[in-house]
N, C-alpha and C positions, 0 to 999 in steps of 0.2 A: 693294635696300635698302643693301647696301655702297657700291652707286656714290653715293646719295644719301649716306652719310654721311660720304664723301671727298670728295664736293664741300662740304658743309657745311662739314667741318674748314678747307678750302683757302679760305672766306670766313668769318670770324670773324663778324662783324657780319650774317651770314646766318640765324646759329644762332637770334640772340632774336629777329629776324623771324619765323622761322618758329614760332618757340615763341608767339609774341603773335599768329599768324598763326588758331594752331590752338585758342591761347583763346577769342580772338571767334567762332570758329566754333561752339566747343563752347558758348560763352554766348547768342550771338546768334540760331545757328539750333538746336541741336539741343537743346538744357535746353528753351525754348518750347516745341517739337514733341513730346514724350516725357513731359514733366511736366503734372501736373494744376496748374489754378491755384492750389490751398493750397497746391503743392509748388513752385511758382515762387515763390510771394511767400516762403514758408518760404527758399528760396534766396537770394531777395534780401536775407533777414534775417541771413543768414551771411554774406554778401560785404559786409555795413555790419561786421560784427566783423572781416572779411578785413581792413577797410580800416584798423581802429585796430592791428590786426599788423602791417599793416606799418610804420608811425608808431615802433611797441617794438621792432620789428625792427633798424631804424633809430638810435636811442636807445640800446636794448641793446645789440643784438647787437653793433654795427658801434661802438658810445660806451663801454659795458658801464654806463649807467646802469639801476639796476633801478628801472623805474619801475611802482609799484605805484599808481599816484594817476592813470590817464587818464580812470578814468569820472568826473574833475571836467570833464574838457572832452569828453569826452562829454553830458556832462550838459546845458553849457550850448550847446552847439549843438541838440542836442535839445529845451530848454525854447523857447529863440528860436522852433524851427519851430513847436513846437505853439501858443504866445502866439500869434505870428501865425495863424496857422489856424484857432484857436478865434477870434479877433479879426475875422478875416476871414469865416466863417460868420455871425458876431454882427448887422456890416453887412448880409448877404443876407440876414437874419431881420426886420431893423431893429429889432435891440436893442442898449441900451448895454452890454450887457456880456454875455458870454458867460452861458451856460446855467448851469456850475455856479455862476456868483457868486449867479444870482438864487436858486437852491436854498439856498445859505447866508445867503441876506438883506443879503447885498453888491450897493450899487445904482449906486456910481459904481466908476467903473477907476480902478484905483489908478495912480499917477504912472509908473511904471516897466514898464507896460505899454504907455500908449499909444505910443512911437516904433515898436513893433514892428508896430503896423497898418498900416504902411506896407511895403511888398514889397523894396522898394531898401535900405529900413534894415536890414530885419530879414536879408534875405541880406547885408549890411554886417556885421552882430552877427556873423553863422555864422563869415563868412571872417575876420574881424579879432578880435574879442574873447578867442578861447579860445588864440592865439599871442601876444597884448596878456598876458593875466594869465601863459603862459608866462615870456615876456620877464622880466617884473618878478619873479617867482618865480624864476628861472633866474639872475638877476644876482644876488639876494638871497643864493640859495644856493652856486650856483657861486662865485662872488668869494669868500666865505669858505673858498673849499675846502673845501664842504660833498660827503662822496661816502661809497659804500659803501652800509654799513647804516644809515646815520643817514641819506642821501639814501632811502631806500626807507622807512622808517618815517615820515618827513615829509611823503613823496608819498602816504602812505597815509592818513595822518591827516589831510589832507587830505579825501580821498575821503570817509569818515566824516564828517568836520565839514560837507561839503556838503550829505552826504543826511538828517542828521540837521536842520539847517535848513530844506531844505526840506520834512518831515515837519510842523515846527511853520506853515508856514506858507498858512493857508487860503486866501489869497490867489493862490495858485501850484497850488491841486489841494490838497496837506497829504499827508495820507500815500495818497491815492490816486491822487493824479495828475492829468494832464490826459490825454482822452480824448474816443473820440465824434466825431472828426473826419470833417466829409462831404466838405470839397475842396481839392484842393492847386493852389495857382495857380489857379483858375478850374476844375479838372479834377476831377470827381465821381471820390469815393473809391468806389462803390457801383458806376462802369463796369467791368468786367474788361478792355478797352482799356487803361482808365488805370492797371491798376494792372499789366499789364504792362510799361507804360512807366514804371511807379518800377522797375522791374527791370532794362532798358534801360539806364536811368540808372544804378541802384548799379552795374551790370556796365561800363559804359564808365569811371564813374570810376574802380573800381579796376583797368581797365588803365593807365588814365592814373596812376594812385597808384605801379601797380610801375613803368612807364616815369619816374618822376620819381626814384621810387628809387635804381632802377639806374644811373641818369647821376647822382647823389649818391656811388653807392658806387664809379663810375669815376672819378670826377673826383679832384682832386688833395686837394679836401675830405673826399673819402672816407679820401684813405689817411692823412691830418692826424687826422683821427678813430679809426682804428684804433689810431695813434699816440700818442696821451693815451687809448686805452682801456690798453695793453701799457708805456705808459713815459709817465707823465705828466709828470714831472721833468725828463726829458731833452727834453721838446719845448717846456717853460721853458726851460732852457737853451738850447735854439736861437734863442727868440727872438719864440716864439708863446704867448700867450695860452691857456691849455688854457680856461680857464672861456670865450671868447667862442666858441670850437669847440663847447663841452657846450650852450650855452645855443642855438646854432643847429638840434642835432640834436632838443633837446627842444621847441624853437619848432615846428619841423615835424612833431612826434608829436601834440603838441596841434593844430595845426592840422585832420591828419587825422583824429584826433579827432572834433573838431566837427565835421568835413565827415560823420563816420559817425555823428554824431549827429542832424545834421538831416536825412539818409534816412531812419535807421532808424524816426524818429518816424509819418511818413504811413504806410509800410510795414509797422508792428506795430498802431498804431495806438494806440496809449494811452505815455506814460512816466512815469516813475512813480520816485521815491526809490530803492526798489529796483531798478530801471535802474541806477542811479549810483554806488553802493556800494561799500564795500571788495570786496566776493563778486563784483561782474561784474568791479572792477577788476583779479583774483584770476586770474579764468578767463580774462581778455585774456591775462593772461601765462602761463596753462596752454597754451594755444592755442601759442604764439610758443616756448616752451621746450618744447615734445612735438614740431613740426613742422622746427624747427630755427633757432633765433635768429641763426645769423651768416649765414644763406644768402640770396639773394633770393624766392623760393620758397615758404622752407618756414615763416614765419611766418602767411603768408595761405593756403597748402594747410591747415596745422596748426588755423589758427583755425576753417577750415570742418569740417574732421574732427571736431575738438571738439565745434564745436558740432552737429554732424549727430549723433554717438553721444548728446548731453546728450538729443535730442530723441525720438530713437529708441529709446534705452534706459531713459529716464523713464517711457516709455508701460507700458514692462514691469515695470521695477527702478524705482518713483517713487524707495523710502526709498538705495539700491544706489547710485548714478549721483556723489553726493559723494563716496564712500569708494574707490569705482572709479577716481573724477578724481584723485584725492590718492596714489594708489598710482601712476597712470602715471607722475604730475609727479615721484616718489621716485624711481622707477625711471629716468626720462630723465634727472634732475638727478644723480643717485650716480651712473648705468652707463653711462648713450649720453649725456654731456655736448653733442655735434654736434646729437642730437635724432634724429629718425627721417629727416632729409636727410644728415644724416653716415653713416648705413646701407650704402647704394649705395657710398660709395667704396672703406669698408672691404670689403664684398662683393665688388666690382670688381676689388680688391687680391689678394683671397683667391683667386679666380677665375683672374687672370694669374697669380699663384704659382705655381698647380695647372696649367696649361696650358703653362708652361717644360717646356720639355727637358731633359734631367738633363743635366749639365754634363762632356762627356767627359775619362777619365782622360788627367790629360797624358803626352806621348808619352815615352817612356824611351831616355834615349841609349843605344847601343852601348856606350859609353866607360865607362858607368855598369854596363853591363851584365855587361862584362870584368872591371872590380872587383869585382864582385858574385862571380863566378866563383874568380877568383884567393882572394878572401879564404876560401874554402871549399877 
């Protein structure tokens, strides 16, 4: 084990190989072999929340914007997949219009449906729409040297303004949502095969999500970013734009976003207003501040923590599991500011402290010693 971890150190670029090495392993082959399939697809459900940590990870951690407002692009990557899928079912039944319109006595599709029945558009929406309304949001706010508390209360109010809209509208589900989904692409949601492979899927992209990450947070943009997070004035003064730097990090939070939105959809199978809300927008950023917002890691370890205790300790503690949540996010925010990845070093710290050698009394001259002598 020693020699392995001197040869690691002696290859830098060996280290997150191996670590991305032993993810795929652990997602690929051994979660499938080990878990039952409510507890795979339950997995899958976590690594779609992985995937918006690391977006705030990103944002946050690495921008320090506090972004309380993702499950809007959540939201709409999410709605995109299920239009299309209820749209798409519709076709195989040969109905004009999904099931729940005809339940509410809706007989034509409404205008802002139909592009989505097409497969090419609607994965166009996922990937482009929800970093589209970033963009314009982000210019809007940033250029103003909008930040802090009044950028988190905006992003927030946001969130709310979406889910309350969508609430009013029968058109979209209303307050229940859209649901009842049988196929994704062509692929029966009722095969255990295929809903493997939405698991496949969530788990590949978010290695590809931390590997995009990580060469973000190496790159020279990375360190630009840390730098209008610790001095934003001084990186005016050099000569950069801090809002075209902010508006990048939060382009690509949305983005991932959406891309966790339009998994999570097939994979839960129903979403729903409260999907989208200030409260998941809430618990993204419990996830991401309990795990460790400035690390690579520990936003997407933290997101699935969360959400594994939210799942497991609701079974027990339904009324508990808020009060529990809100006590951790105190406790990481006042005490362990790092989050539970900042742990290890201080631990690590404390460890090589204790493991020094006490530090031998310096040697005493002769000369010293003679005086010492004489003056007595």
């Amino acid at each position: 084990m020693t020699a392995l971890m001197e040869r690691l150190r002696a290859h830098p670029r060996a280290t997150p190989l191996a670590g991305f090495a032993v993810a795929a392993i652990l997602l690929f082959a051994v979660a499938p072999a080990v878990l039952s399939d409510f507890r795979l697809n339950l997995l899958a459900k976590f690594l779609c929340f992985a995937i918006v940590a690391a977006g705030i990870g990103l944002a946050w951690g690495r921008g320090g914007m506090l972004t309380l407002g993702q499950g809007v692009f959540f939201g709409i990557g999410a709605y995109i997949m299920a239009m299309h899928m209820q749209l798409a079912d519709a076709a195989r039944l040969g109905n004009d219009v999904p099931e729940f319109m005809e339940i509410s006595g809706i007989s034509e599709l409404p205008g802002f449906w139909q592009p989505f029945s097409s497969a090419p558009v609607a994965i166009l929406g996922i990937l482009v729409l929800p970093g589209l309304i970033a963009a314009v949001l982000g210019y809007g706010v940033f250029k103003r040297r909008v930040r802090g508390a009044y950028f988190a209360i905006l992003s927030q109010a946001l969130a709310a303004a979406l889910a309350i809209l969508l609430t009013g509208q029968q058109a979209i589900g209303g307050f229940t949502g859209l649901s009842d989904f049988r196929s994704f692409f062509g692929f029966k949601l009722s095969d255990p095969a295929n809903r493997q492979m939405l698991f496949f899927i969530a788990a590949g992209t978010l290695l590809v999500v931390v590997a995009l990450i990580r060469q973000l947070n190496n790159s020279r943009y990375g360190e630009l970013l840390v730098a209008v997070r610790d001095a934003e004035e001084r990186v005016r003064f050099l000569g950069y734009d801090p809002a075209n730097i902010k508006i990048v990090a939060y382009v690509v939070a949305a983005f991932l976003a959406g891309v966790a939105g339009a998994l999570f959809t097939p994979i839960v199978g129903i979403i729903s207003p409260a999907d989208i809300g200030v409260v998941p927008s809430i618990a993204f950023l419990i996830g991401v501040a309990i795990g460790g917002r400035t690390t690579l890691l520990g936003p997407v370890l933290g997101a699935i923590g969360v959400a594994w205790a939210q799942t497991s300790l609701s079974e027990s503690f339904p009324s508990g599991w808020t009060y529990l949540q809100g006590v951790l996010f105190i406790v990481v925010v006042g005490f362990i500011p790092a989050g539970l990845a900042g742990l290890w070093p201080l631990l690590k710290g404390w460890i090589d402290d204790r493991r020094k050698p006490a530090a031998p009394a310096p040697p005493v001259e002769p000369a010293v010693i003679e005086e010492k002598v004489e003056a007595r």
